[in-house]
Backbone as CSV, one residue per row, in Angstrom:
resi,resn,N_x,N_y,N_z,CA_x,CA_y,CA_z,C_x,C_y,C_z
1,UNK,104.684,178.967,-35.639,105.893,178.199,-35.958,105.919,177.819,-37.433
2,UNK,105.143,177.478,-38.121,104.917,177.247,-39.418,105.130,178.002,-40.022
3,UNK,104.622,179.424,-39.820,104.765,180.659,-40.717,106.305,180.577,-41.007
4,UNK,106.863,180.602,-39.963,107.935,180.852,-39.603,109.144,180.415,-40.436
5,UNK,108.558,178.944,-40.539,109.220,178.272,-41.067,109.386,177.869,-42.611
6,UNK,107.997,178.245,-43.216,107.354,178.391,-44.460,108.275,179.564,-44.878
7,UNK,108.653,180.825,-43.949,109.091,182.197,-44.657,110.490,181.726,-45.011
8,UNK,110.732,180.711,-43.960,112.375,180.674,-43.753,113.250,179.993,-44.936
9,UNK,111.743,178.779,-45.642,112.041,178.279,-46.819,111.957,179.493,-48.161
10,UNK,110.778,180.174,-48.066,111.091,180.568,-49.365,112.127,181.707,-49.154
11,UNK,112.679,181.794,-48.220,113.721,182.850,-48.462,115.058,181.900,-48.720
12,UNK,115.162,180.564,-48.896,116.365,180.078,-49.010,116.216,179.579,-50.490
13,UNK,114.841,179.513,-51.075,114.824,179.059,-52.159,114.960,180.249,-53.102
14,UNK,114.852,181.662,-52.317,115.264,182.818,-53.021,116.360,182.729,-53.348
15,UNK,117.349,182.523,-52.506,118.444,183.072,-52.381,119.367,182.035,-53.219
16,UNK,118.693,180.436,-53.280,118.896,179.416,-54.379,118.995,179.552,-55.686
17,UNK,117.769,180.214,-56.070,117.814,181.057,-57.550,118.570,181.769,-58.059
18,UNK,119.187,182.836,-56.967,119.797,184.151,-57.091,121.115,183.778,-57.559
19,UNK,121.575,182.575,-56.518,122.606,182.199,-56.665,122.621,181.285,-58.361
20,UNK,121.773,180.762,-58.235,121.972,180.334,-59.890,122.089,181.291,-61.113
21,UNK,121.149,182.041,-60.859,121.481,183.701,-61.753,122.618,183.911,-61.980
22,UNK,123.360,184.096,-60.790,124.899,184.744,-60.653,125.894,183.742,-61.267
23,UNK,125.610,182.154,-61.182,126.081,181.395,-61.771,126.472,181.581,-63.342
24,UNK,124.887,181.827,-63.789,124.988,181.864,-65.343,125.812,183.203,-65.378
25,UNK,125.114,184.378,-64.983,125.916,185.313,-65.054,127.891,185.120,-65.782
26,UNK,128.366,184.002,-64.582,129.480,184.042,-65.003,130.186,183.098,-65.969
27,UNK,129.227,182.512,-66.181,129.761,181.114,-66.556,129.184,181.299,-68.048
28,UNK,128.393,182.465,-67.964,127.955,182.760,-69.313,127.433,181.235,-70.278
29,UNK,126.791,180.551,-69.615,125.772,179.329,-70.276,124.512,179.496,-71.125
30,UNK,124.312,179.173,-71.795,123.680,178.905,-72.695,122.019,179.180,-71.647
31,UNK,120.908,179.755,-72.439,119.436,180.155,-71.315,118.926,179.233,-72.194
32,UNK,117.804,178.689,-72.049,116.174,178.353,-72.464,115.628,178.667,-72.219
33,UNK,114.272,178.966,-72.535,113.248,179.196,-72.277,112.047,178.029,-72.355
34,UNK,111.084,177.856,-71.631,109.977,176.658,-71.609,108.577,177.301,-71.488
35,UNK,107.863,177.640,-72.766,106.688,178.043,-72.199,105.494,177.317,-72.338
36,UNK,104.505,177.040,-71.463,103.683,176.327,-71.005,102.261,176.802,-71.295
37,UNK,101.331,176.860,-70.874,99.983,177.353,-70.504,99.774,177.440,-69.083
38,UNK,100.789,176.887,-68.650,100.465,177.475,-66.823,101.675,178.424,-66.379
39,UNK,102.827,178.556,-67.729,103.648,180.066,-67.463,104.742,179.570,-68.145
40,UNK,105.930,180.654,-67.431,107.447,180.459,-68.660,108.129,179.354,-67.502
41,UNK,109.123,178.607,-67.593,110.496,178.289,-67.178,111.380,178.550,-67.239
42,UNK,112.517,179.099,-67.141,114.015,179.401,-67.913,114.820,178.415,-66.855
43,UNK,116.093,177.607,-67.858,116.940,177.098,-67.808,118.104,177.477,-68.498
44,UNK,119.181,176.985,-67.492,120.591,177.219,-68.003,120.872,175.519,-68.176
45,UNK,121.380,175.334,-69.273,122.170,174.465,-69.832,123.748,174.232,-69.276
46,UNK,124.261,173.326,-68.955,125.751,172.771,-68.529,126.953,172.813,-69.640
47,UNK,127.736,173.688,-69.688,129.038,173.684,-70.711,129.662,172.314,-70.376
48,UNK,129.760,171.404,-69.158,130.318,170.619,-68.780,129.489,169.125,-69.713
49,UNK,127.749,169.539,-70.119,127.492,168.145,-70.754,127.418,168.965,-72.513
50,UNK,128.811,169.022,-72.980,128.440,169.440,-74.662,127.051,168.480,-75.209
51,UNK,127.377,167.387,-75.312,126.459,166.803,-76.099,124.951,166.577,-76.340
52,UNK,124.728,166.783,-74.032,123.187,167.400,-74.462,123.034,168.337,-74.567
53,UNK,124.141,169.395,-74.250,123.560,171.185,-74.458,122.986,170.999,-76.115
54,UNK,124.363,170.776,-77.060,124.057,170.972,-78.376,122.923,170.448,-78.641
55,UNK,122.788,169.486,-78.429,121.557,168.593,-78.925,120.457,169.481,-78.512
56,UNK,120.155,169.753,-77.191,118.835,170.180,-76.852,118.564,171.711,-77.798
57,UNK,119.984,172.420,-78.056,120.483,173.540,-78.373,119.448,173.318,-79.927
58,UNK,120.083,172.520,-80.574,119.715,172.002,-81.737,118.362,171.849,-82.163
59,UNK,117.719,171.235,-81.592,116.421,170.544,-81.638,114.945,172.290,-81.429
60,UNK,115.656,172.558,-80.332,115.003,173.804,-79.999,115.324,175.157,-81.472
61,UNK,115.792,175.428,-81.392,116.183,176.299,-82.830,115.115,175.780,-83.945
62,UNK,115.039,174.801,-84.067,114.707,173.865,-85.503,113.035,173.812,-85.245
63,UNK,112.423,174.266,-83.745,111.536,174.715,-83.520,110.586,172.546,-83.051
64,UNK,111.549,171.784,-82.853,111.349,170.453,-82.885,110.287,170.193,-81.222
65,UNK,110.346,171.109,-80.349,109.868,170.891,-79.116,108.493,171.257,-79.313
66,UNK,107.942,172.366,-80.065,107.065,173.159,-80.427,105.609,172.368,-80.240
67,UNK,104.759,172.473,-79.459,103.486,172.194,-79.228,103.408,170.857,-78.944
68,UNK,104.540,170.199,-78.030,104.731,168.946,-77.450,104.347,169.086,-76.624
69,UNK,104.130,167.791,-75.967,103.165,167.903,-74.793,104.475,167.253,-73.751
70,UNK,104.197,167.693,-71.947,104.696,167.097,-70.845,103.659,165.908,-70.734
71,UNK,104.203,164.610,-71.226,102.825,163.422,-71.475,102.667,162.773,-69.955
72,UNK,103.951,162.861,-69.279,103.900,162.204,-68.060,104.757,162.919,-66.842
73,UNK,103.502,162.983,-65.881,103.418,163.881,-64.854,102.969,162.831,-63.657
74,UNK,104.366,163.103,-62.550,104.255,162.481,-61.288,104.509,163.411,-60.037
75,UNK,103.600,163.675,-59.357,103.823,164.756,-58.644,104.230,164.270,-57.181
76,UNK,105.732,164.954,-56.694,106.516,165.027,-55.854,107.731,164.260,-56.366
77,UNK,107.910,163.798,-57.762,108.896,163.062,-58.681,109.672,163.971,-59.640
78,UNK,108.469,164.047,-61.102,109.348,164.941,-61.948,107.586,165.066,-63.464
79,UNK,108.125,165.835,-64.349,107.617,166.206,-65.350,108.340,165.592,-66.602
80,UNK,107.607,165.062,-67.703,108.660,164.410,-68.915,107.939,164.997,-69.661
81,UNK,108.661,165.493,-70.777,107.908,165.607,-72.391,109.164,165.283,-73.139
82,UNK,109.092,165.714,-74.457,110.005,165.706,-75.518,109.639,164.807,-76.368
83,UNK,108.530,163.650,-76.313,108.045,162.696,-77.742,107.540,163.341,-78.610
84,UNK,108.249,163.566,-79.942,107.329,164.204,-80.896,105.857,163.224,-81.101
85,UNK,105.782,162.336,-81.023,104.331,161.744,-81.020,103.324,162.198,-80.184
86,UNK,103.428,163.042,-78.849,102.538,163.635,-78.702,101.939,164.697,-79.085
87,UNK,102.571,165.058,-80.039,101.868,166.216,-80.957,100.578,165.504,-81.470
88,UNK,99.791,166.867,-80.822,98.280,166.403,-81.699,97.961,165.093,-80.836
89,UNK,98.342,164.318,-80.304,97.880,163.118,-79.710,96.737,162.720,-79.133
90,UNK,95.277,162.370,-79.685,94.009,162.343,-79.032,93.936,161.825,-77.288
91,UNK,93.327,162.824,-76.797,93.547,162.345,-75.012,92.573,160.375,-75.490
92,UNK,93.801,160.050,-74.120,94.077,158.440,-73.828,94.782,158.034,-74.391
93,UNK,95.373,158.637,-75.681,96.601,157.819,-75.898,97.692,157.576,-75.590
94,UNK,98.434,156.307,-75.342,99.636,156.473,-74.599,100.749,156.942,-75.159
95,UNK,101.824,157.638,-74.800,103.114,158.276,-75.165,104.129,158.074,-74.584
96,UNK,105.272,158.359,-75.282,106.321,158.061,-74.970,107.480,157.083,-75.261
97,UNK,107.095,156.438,-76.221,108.186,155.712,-77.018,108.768,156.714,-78.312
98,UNK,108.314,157.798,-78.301,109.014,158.669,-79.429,110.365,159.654,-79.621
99,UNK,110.918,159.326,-80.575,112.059,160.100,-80.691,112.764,160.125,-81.978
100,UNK,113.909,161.027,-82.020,114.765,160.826,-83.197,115.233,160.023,-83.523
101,UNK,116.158,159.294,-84.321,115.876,157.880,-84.637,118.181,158.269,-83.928
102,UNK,118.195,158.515,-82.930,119.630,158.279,-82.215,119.746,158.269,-80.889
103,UNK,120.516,157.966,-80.176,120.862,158.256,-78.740,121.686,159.101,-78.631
104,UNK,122.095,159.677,-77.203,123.052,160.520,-77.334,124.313,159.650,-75.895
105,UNK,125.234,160.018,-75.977,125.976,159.274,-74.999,125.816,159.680,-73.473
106,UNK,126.075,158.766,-72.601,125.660,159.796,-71.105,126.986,160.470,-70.886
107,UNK,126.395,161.365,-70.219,127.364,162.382,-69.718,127.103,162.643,-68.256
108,UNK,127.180,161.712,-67.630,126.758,161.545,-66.633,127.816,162.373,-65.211
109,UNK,127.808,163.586,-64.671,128.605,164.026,-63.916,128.183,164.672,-62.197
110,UNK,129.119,163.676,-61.347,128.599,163.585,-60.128,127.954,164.939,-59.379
111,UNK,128.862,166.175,-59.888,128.593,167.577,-59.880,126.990,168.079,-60.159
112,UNK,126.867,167.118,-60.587,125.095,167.368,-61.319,123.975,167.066,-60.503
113,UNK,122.983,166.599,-60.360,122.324,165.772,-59.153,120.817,166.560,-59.682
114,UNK,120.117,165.160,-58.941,118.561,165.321,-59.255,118.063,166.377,-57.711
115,UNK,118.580,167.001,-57.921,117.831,168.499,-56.845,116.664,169.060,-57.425
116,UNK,115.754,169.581,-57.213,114.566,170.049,-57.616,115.016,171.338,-58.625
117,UNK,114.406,170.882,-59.570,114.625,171.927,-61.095,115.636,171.318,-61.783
118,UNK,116.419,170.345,-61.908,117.109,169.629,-62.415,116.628,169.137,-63.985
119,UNK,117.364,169.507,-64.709,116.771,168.972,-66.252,117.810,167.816,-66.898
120,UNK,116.965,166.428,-66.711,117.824,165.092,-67.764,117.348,165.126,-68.297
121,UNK,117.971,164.283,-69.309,117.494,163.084,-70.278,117.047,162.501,-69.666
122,UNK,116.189,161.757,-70.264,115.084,160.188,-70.198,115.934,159.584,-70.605
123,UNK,115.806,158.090,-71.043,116.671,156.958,-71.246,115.649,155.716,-71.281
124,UNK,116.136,154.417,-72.094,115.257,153.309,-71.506,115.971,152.634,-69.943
125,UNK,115.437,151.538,-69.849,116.183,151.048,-68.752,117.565,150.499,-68.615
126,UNK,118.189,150.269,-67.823,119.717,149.339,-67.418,119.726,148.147,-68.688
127,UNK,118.006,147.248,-68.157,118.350,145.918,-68.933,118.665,145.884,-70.441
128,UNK,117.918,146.505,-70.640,118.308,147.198,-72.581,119.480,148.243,-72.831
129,UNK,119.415,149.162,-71.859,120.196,150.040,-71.932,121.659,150.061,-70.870
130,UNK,122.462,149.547,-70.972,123.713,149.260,-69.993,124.117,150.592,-69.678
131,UNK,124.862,151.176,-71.276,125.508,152.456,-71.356,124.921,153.312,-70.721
132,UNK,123.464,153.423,-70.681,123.345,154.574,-69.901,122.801,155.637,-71.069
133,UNK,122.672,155.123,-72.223,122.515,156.474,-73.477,120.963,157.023,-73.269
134,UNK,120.958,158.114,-73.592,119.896,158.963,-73.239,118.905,159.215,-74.756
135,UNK,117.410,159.303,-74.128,116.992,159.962,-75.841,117.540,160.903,-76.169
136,UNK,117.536,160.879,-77.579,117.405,162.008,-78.360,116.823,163.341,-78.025
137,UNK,115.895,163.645,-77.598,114.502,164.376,-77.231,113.813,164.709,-75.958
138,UNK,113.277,163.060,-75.565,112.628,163.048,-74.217,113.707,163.595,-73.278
139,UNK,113.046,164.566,-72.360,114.168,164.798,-71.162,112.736,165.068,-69.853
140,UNK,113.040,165.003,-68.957,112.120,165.242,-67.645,113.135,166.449,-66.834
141,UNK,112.414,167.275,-65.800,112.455,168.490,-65.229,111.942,167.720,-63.393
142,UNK,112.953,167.516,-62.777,112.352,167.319,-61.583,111.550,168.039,-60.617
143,UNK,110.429,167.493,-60.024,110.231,168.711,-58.805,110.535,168.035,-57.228
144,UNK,109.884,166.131,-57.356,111.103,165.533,-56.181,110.248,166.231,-55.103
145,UNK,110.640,165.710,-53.691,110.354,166.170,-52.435,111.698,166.770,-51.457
146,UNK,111.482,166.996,-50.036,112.153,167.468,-49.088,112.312,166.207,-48.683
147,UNK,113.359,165.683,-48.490,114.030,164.444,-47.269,114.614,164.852,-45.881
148,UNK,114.372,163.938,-45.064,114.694,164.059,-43.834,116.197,163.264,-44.000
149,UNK,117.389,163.291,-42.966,118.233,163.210,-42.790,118.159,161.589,-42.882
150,UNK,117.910,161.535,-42.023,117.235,159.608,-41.994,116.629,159.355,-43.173
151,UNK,116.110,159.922,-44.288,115.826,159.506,-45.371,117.157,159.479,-46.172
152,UNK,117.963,160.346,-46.270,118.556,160.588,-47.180,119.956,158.924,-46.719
153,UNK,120.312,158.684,-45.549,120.301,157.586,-44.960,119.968,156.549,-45.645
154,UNK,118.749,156.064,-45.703,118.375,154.960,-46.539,118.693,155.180,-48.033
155,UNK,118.425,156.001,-48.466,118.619,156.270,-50.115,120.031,155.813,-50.351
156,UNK,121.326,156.403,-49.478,122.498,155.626,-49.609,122.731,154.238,-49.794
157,UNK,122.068,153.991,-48.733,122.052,152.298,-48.409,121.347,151.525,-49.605
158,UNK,120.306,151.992,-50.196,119.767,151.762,-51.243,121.005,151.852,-52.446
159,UNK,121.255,153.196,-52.531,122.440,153.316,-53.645,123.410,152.525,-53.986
160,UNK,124.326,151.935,-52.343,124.687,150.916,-52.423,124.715,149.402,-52.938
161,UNK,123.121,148.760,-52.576,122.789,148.409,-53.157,122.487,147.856,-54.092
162,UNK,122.145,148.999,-54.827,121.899,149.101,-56.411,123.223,148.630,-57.278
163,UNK,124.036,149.554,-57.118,125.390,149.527,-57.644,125.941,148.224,-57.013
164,UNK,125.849,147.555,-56.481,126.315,146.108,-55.756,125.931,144.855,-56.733
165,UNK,124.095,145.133,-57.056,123.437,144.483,-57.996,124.165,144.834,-59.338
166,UNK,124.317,146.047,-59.511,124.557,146.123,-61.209,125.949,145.687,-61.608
167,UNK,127.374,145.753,-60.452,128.448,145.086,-60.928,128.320,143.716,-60.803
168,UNK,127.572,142.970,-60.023,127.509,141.447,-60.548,126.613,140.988,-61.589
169,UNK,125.645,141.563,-62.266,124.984,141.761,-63.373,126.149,141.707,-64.409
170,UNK,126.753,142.671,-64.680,128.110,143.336,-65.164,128.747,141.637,-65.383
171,UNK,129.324,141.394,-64.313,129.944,140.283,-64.317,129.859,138.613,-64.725
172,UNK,128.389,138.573,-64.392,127.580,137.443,-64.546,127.558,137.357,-66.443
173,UNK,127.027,138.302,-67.212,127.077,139.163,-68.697,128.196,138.422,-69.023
174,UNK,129.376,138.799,-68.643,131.023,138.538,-69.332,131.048,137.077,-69.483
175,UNK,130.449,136.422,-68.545,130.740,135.153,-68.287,129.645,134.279,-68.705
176,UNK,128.441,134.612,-69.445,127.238,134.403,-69.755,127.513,133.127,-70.536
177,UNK,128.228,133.412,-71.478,128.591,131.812,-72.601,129.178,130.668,-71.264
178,UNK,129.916,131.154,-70.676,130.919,129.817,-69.638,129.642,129.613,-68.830
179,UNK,129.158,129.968,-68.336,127.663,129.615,-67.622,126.751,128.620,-68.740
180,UNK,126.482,128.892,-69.639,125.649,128.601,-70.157,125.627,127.528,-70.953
181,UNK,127.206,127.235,-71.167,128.049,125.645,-71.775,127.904,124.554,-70.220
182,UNK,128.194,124.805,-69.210,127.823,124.174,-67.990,126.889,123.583,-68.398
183,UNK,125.293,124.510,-68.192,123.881,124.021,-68.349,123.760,123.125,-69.509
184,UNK,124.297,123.590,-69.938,124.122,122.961,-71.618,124.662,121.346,-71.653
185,UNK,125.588,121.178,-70.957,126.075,119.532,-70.981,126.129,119.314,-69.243
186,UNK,125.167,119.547,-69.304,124.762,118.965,-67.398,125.746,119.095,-66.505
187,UNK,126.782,119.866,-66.440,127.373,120.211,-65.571,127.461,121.158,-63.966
188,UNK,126.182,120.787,-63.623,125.678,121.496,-62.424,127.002,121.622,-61.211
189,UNK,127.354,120.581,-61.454,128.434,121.025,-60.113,129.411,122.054,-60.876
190,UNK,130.023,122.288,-61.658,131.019,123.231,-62.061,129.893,124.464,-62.027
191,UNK,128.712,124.262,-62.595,127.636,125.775,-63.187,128.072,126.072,-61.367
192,UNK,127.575,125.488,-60.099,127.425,125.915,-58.772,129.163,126.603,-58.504
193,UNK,129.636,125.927,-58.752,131.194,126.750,-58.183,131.532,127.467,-59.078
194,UNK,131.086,127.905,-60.406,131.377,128.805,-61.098,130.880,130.097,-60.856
195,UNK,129.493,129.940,-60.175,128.654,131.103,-59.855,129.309,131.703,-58.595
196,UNK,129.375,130.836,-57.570,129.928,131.228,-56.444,131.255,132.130,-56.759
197,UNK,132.358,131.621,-57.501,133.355,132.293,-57.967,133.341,133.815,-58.355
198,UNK,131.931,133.648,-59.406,131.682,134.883,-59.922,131.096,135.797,-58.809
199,UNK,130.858,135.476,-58.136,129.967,136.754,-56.972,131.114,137.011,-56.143
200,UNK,132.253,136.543,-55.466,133.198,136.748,-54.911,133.973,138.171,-56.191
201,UNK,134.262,137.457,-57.340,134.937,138.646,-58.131,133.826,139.651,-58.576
202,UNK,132.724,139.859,-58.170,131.371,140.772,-58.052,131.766,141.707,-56.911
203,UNK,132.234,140.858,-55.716,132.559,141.323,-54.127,133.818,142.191,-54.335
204,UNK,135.102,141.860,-55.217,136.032,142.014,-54.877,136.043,143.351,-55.623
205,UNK,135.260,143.579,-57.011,135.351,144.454,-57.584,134.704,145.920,-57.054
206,UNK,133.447,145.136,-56.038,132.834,146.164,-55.806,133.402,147.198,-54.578
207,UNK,134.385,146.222,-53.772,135.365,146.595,-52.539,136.624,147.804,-53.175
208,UNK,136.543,147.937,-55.214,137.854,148.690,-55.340,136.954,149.951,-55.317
209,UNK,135.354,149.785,-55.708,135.069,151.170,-55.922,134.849,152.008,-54.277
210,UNK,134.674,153.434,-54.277,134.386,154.151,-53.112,132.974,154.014,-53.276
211,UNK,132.265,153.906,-51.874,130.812,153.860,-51.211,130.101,154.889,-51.928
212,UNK,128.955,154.846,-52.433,128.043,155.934,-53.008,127.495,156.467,-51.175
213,UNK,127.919,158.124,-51.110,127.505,159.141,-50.140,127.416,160.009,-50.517
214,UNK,126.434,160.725,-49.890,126.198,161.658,-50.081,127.110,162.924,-49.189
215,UNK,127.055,164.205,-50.164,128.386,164.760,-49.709,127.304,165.946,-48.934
216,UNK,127.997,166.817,-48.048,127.280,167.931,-47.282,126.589,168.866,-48.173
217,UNK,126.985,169.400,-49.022,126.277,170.213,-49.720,124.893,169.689,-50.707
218,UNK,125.601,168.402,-51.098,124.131,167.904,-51.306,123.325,167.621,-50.686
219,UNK,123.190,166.881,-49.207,122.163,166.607,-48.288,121.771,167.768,-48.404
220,UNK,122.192,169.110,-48.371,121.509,170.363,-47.324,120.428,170.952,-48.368
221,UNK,120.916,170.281,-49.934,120.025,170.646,-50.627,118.944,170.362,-50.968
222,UNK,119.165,168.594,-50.391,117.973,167.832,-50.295,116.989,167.892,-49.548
223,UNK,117.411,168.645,-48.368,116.844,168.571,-47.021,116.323,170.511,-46.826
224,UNK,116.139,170.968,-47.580,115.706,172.117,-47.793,115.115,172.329,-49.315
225,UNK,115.660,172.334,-50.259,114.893,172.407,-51.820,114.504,171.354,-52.201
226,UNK,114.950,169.901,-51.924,114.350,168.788,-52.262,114.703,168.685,-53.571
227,UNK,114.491,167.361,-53.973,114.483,166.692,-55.495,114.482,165.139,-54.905
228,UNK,115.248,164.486,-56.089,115.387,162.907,-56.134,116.260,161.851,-56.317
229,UNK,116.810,161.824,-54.900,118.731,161.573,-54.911,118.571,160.096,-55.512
230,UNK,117.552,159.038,-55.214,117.671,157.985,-55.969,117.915,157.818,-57.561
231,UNK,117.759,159.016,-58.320,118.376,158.775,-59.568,119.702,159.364,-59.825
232,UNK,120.063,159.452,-59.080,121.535,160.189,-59.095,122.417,159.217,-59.482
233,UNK,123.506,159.294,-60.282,124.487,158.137,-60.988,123.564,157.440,-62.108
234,UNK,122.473,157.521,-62.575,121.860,157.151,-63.270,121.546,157.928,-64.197
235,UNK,121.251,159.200,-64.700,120.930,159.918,-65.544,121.655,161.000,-65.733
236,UNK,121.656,161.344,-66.869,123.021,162.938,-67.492,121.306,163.954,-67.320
237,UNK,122.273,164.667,-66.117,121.185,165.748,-65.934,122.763,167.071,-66.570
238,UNK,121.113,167.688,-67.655,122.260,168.571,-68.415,121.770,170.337,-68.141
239,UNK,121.432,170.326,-67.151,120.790,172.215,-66.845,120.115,172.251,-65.922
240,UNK,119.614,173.212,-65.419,118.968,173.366,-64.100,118.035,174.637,-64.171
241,UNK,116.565,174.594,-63.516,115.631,175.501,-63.435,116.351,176.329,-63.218
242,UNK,115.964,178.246,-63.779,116.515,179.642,-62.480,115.170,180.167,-62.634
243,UNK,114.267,179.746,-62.944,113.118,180.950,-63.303,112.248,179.830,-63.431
244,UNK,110.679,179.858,-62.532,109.561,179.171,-62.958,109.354,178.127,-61.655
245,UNK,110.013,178.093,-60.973,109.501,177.136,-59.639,108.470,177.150,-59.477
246,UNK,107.418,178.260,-59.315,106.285,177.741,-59.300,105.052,176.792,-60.338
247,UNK,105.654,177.289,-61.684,105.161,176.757,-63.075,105.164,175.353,-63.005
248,UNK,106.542,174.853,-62.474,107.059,173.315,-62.300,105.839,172.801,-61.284
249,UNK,105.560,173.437,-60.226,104.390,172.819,-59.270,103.356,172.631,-59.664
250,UNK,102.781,173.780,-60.432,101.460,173.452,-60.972,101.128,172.341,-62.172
251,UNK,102.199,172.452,-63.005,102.042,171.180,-63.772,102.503,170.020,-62.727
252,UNK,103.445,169.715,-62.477,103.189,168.381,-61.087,102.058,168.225,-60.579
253,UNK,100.983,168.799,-60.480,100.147,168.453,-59.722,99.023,168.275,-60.226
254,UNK,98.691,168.655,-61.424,97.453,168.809,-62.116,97.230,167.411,-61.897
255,UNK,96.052,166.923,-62.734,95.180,165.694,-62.721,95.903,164.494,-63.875
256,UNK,96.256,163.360,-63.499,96.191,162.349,-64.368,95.593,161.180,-64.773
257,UNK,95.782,160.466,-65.900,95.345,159.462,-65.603,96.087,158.429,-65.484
258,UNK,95.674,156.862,-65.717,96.637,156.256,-65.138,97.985,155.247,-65.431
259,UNK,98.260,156.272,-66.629,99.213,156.162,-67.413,99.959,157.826,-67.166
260,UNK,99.827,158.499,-66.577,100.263,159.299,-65.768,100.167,160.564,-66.648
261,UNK,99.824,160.845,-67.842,99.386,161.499,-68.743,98.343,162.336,-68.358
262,UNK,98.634,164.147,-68.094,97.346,164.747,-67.654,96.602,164.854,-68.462
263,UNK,95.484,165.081,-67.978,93.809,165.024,-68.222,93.449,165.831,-69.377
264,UNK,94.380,167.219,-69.258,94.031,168.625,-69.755,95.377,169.023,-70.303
265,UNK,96.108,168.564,-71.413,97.275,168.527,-72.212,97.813,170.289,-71.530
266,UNK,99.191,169.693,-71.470,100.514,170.390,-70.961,101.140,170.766,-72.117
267,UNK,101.215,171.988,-73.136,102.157,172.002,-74.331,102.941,172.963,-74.036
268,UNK,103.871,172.615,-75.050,105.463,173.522,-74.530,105.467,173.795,-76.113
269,UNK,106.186,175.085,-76.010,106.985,175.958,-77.001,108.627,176.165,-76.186
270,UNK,109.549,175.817,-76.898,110.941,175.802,-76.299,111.810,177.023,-77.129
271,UNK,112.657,177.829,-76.550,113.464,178.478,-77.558,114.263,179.140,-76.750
272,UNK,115.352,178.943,-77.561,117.166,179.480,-76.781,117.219,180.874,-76.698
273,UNK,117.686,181.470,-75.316,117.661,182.375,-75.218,118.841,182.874,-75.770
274,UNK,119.786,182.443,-75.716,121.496,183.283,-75.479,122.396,182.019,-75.898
């Protein structure tokens, strides 16, 4: 039964690829190339995100990726490189605050999704980062797991959630000075009905948007190729693996330490195919 079922996957993850091939084929997108010490990658880039194609477009030409290291590796999550500071970087040191000295804007499009082979941007977090702007540089390559139906279930509910928290965040922000004149001249009973107020127009706003779900074609992708639907709406994923699925596993899995940085440096040479 296993065999069985093992054959049944890699023939759908064949036929996953193929279909991405045929994609570029027509859509005539932009290739990369990613080469490693544990093999090549090729990616197609998104006409739909200009700003990271060019950019990544950019950076790669100029030869800027060149003997960088993947500094942080989480296996059944994703792969990150792109800090020029890990060049040369003596093992234990930590990485990853490095980049060009810009952001780029998100381009964040629902069409996109953290499916396994998925290539974003990195970013800092929400609390610093609202917009959503992405590095310069750093980008991660997912590899993510297989979800069960009932998983993918909770991840909604989670999604929900999330986005529930971040428009009253949102809201609470706007209103931060009128809150904070309350406290300021002891006005606790207005600060209490002011807050209450504000979470109702938190409620009301969040009732205009539509429910974060997941649509059929994405579950089926989750639930057969796997990736990592919890970052979905969160990051401008700008291209997608067609070549190297297995390359992506073996770096996922190698050894880290515990700053998630492998043991036995990961370097990349990057360069545009087409």
């Amino acid at each position: 039964m296993m065999t069985k079922i093992y054959s049944s996957f890699l023939i759908l993850v064949c036929f996953f690829q193929i279909s991405c091939a045929g994609n570029l084929q027509q859509k005539g997108e932009t290739q990369v190339e990613i080469e490693t010490n544990y093999g090549v990658m090729k990616f197609r880039l998104y006409d739909e995100t200009p700003i990271h194609r060019d950019n990544f477009i950019k950076l790669a030409s100029e030869g800027y990726f060149n003997d960088l290291l993947f500094h942080r590796v989480i296996d059944q999550f994703m792969i990150q490189g792109g800090d020029p500071q890990s060049k040369n970087a003596p093992a234990g040191q930590r990485i990853g605050n490095g980049g060009p000295d810009y952001t780029l804007e998100a381009e964040i499009n629902p069409q996109f999704f953290h499916k396994k082979g998925a290539l974003a941007a990195a970013r800092k977090g929400d609390n610093v980062n609202p917009e959503k702007k992405s590095s310069g540089s750093q980008f991660f390559i997912i590899q993510g797991k297989v979800f069960t139906e009932a998983g993918l279930d909770s991840i909604e509910v989670m999604m929900n959630s999330r986005r529930a928290q971040s428009i009253e965040t949102v809201v609470f922000k706007e209103h931060q000075a009128e809150l904070s004149h309350f406290m300021q001249t002891g006005q606790r009973d207005s600060f209490n009905v002011r807050i209450a107020e504000l979470k109702e127009l938190a409620v009301a706003k969040l009732s205009e948007e539509t429910p974060y779900k997941l649509d059929p074609e994405k579950r089926k992708i989750y639930t057969t190729i796997g990736g990592y639907p919890s970052l979905d709406e969160g990051y401008t994923v700008f291209g997608e693996l067609i070549e190297g699925f297995d390359v992506l596993d073996q770096i996922a899995s190698v050894k880290t330490d515990h700053a998630d940085r492998p043991l036995e440096d990961v370097v990349m040479k990057v360069k545009v195919l087409k």
